[in-house]
C-alpha positions as CSV (number, residue, x, y, z in Angstrom):
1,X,114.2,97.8,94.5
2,X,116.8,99.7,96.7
3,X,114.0,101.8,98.7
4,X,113.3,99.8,102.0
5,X,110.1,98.6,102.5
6,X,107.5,99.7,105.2
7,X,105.1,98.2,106.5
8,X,102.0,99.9,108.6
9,X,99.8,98.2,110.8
10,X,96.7,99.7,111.7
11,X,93.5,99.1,113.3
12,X,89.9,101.5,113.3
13,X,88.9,101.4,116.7
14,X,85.1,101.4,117.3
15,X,82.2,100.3,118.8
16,X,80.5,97.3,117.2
17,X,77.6,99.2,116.8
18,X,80.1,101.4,114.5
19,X,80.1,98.7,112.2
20,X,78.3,100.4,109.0
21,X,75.7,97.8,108.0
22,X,74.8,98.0,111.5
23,X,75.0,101.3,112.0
24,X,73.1,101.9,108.7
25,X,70.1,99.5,110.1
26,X,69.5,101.8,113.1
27,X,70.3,99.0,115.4
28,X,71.5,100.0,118.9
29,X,73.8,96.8,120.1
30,X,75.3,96.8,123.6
31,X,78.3,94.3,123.2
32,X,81.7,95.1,124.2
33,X,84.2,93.5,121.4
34,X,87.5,95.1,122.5
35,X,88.7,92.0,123.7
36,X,89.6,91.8,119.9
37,X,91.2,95.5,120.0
38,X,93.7,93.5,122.8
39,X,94.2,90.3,120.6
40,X,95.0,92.5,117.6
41,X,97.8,94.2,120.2
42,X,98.8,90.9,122.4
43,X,99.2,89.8,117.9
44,X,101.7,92.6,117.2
45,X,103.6,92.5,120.5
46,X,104.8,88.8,119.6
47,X,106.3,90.0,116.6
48,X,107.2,93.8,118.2
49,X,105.3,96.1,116.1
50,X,103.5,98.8,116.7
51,X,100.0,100.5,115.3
52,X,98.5,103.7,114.5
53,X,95.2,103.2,116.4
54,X,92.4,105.4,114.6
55,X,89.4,105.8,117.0
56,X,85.9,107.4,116.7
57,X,86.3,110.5,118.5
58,X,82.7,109.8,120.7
59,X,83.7,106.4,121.8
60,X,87.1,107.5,123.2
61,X,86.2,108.3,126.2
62,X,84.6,104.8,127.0
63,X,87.9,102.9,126.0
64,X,90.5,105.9,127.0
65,X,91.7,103.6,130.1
66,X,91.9,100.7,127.8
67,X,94.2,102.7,125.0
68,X,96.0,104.5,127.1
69,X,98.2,101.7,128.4
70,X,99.7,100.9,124.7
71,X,100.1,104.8,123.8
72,X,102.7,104.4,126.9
73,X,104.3,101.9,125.1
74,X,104.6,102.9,121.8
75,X,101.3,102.7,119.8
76,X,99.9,106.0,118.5
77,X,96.4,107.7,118.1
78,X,94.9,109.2,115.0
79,X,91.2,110.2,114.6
80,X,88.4,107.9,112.6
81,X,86.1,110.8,112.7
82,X,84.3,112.5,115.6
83,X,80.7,109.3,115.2
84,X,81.0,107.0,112.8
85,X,79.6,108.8,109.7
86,X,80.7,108.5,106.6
87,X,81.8,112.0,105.8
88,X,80.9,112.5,102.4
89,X,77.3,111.8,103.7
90,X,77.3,115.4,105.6
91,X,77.9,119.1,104.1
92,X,81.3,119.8,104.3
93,X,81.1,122.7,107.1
94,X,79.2,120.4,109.0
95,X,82.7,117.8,108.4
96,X,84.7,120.5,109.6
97,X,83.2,121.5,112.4
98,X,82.7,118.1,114.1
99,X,86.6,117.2,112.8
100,X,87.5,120.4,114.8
101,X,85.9,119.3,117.8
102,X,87.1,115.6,117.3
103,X,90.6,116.9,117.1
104,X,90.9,118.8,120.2
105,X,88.5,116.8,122.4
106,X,91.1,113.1,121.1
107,X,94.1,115.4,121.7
108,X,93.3,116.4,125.3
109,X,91.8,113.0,126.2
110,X,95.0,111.2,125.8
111,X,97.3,114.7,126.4
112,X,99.0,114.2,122.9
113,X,98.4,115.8,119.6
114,X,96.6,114.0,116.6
115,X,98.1,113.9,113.4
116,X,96.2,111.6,111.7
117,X,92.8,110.6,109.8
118,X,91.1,107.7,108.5
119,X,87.4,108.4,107.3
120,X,84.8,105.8,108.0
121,X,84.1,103.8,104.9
122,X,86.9,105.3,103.4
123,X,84.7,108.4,102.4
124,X,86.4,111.2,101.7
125,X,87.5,113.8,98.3
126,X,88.9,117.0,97.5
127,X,87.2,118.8,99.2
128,X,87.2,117.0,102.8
129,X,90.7,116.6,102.7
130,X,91.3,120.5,102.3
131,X,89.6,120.6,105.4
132,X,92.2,118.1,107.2
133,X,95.4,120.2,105.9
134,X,93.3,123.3,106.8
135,X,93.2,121.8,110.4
136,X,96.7,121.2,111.2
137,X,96.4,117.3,110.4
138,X,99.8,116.3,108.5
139,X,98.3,113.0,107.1
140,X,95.1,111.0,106.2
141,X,94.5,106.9,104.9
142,X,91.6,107.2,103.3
143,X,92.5,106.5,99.7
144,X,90.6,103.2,98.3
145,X,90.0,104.2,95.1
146,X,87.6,100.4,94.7
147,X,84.3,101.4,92.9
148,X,82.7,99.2,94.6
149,X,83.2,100.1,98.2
150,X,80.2,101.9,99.3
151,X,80.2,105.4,100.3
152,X,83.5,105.9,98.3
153,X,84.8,108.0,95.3
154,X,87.8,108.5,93.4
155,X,89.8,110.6,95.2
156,X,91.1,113.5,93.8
157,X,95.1,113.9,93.9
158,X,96.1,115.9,90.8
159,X,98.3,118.1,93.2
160,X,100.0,115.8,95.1
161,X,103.3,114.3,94.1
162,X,103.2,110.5,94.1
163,X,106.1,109.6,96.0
164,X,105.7,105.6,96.2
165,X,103.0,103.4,94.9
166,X,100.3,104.7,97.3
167,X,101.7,106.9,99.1
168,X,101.7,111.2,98.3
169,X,102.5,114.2,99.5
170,X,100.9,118.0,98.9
171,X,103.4,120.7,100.9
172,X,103.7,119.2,104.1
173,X,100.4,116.8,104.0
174,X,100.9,113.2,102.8
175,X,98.2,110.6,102.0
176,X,99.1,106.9,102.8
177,X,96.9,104.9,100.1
178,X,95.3,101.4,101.1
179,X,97.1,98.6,99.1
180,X,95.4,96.7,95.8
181,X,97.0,94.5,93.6
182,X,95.5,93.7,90.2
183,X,92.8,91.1,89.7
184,X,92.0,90.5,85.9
185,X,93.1,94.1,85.2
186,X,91.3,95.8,88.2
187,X,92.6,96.6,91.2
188,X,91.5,94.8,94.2
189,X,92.0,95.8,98.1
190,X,94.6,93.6,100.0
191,X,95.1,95.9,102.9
192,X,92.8,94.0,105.5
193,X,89.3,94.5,106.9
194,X,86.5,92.4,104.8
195,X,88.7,92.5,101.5
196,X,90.9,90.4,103.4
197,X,88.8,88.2,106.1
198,X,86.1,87.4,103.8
199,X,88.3,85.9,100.7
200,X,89.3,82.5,99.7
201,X,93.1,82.6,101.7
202,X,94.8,80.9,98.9
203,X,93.9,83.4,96.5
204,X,94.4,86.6,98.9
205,X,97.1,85.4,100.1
206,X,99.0,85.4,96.4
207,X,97.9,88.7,95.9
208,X,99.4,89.7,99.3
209,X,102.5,88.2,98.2
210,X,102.5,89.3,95.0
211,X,102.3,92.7,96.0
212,X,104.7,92.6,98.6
213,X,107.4,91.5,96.2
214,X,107.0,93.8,93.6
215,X,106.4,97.2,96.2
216,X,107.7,99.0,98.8
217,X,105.1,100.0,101.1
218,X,102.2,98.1,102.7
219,X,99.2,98.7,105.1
220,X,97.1,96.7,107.0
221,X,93.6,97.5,108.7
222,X,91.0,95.8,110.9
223,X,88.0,96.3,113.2
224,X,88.3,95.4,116.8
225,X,84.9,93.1,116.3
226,X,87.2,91.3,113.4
227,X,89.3,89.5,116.3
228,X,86.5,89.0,119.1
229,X,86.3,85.8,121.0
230,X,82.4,86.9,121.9
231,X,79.3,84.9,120.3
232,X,78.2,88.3,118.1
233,X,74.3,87.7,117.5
234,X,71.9,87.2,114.4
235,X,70.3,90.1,113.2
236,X,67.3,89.5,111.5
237,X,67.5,92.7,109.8
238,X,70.2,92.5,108.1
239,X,70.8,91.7,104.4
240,X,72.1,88.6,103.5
241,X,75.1,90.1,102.7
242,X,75.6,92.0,105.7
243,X,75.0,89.1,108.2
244,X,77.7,87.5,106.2
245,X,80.2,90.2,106.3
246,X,79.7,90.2,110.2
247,X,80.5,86.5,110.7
248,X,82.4,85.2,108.2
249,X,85.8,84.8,108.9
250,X,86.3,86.0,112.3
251,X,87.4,83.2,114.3
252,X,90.7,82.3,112.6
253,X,91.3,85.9,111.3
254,X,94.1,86.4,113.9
255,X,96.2,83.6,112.1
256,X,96.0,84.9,108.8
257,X,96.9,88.5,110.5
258,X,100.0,86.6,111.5
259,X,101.3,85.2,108.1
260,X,100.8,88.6,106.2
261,X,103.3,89.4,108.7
262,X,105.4,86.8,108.1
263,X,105.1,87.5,104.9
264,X,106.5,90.9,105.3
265,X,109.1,90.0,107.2
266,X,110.5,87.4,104.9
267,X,110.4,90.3,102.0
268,X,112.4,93.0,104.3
269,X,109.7,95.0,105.3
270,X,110.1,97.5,108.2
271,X,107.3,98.0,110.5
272,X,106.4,101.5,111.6
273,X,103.8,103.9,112.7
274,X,102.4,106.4,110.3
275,X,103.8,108.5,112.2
276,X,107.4,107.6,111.8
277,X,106.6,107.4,108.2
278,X,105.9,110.6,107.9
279,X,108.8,111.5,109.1
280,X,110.9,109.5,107.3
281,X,109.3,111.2,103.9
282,X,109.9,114.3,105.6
283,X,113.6,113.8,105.3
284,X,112.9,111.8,101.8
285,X,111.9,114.8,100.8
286,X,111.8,116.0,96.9
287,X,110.1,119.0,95.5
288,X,106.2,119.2,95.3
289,X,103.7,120.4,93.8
290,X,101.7,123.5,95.4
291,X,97.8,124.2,95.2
């Protein structure tokens, strides 16, 4: 493959009461877990790479003095929604206007503008992501495209132009795909969070690498509670499942966070932002198709 590779390393940044199943319970938890927003960075300044840090637009201002300091040096800030809602769950007027007021309240917080999206649960179709070109936004992550997932759907692309496996661009607006590799004919996330924490290493990490080989472009997501050193508590509450996905995996996750990266290095990938990559597609540029 003569293309070079790139690599994207990104991380949602919310409150652990964000978390979905715990968000979905109605349970109001007061625990601060960005210690593991600073392990994930104190992670990627070892091996000098930087993030595109999507935060919820509400919590921002109780972390702003704890972002800040890595916008300075080269990080960059995208939106994860104004609360932590997945936005297919809400009319989309109601979408738009909170994702206007997200936009503009993110923007003059940290005195730069936004550029990116990333719904929570990776909610998000046609018709929502009219709204972010509408807005001004020039790219959004949310394309899982895993029947499974919850809250999520098949997104829509017909008019964008695929320009690399997972990665598509409608006039100016490009969406930046999470990675899957096949499993038994089905396609099966690889591109961090749960998918990647909560799987036997041996056989994620094949995936990974077989993936890697075979493609061009990469991304990689986690949650700041993903990387915490704190004792995170039981919840009775909780399904089976959900206690599981909450625990499982956590302590340890930082090591397997460094091998993918390994990994990438040792296949040629090149680590940017999203947005560096889009501009480097903006001067890749090939005719598109138009609504």
């Amino acid at each position: 493959m003569n293309q070079k590779k790139y690599a994207i390393f990104t991380m949602d940044v919310e409150s652990f009461s964000d978390t979905e199943c715990i968000n979905a319970s109605g349970i109001r938890v007061d625990i601060d877990i960005m210690d593991g927003f600073e392990e994930y960075l104190s992670i990627l300044d070892r091996y000098d790479i930087k993030s595109t840090l999507f935060t919820v637009g509400d919590f921002a201002p109780q972390v702003a003095d704890r972002i800040r300091p890595h916008l300075l040096r080269g990080h960059r800030l995208a939106l994860h929604n104004y609360t932590h809602i997945a936005p297919m769950s809400i009319p989309v007027e109601q979408f738009r206007e909170q994702l206007r007021q997200a936009k503009t309240s993110l923007g003059a917080l940290f005195g730069m503008e936004v550029e990116g999206f990333r719904a929570p649960c990776f909610s998000m179709d046609k018709d929502r992501l009219k709204v972010l070109q509408e807005l001004g936004f020039r790219y959004d992550s949310s394309h899982l495209d895993y029947a499974p997932a919850r809250h999520t759907v098949k997104l829509d692309l017909q008019n964008f132009k695929q320009l690399r496996n997972g990665i598509f661009r409608n006039k100016d607006f490009y969406e930046f795909g999470l990675s899957k590799e096949n499993v038994f004919g089905k396609p099966f996330p690889i591109s961090g969070g749960g998918y990647v924490r909560l799987s036997n290493w041996g056989f994620i990490r094949t995936l990974i690498q077989h993936y890697i080989h075979k493609n061009d472009y990469y991304v990689f997501y986690l949650h700041p509670f993903e990387l915490t050193k704190k004792k995170l508590p039981v919840f009775k509450q909780l399904k089976s499942y959900d206690k599981y996905y909450i625990k499982q995996g956590v302590q340890g996750y930082g090591k397997r966070v460094e091998q993918i990266i390994r990994m990438l290095k040792k296949d040629g990938y090149e680590f940017v932002t999203f947005e560096q990559l889009v501009q480097i597609m903006d001067r890749e540029k090939e005719p598109v198709l138009v609504n």
